[in-house]
C-alpha positions as CSV (number, residue, x, y, z in Angstrom):
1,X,177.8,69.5,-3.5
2,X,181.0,69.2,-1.5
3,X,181.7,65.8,0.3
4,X,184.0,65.9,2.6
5,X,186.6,63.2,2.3
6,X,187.4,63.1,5.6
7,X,184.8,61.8,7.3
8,X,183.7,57.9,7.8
9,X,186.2,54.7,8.0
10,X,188.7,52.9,6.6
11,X,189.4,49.5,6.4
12,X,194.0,48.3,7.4
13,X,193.6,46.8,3.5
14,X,193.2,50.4,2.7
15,X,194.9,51.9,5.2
16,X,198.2,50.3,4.7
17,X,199.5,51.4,1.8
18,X,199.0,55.0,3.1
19,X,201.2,54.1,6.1
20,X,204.0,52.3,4.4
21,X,204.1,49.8,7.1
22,X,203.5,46.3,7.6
23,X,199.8,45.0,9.5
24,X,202.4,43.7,13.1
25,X,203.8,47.6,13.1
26,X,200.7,48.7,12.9
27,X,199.2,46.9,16.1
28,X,202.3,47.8,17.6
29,X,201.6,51.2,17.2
30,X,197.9,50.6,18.1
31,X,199.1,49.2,21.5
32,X,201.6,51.3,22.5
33,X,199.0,54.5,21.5
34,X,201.4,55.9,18.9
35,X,198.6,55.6,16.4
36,X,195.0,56.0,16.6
37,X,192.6,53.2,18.2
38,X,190.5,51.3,15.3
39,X,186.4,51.2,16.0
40,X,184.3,47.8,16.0
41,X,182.2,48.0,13.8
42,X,180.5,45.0,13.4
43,X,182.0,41.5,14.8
44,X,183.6,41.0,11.5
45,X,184.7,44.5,11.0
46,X,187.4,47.0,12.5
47,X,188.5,50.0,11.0
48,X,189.7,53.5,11.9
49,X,188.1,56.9,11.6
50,X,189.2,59.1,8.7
51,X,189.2,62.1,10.3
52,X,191.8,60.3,13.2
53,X,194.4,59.2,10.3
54,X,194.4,62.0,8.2
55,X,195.2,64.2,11.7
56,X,197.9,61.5,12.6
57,X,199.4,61.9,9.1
58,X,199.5,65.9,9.4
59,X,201.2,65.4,12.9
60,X,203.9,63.6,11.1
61,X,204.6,65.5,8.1
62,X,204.9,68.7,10.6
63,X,207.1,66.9,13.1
């Protein structure tokens, strides 16, 4: 069975230590549409698609 890693959300906890940026540069970046929009998903819960950050961190690494 192959499970694609890619797919469902993540949580900033999780997200920032893939970023290597503080939680205020992230919302930054979230306003000013540098990096991907995060999803409600419950009124306690925001996070971003996988699928969306693992494309933003390709776009990077190629430049």
């Amino acid at each position: 069975m192959n499970i694609d890693i890619s797919s469902g959300f993540i949580r900033q906890k999780q997200l920032l230590p893939m970023l290597g940026f503080s939680a205020p540069t992230l919302w930054r970046k979230v306003k000013e549409g540098s990096f991907p929009k995060p999803v409600k998903l419950s009124t306690n819960i925001t996070a971003w698609n996988k699928a969306d950050i693992l494309l933003w961190i390709e776009e990077k690494k190629n430049g």
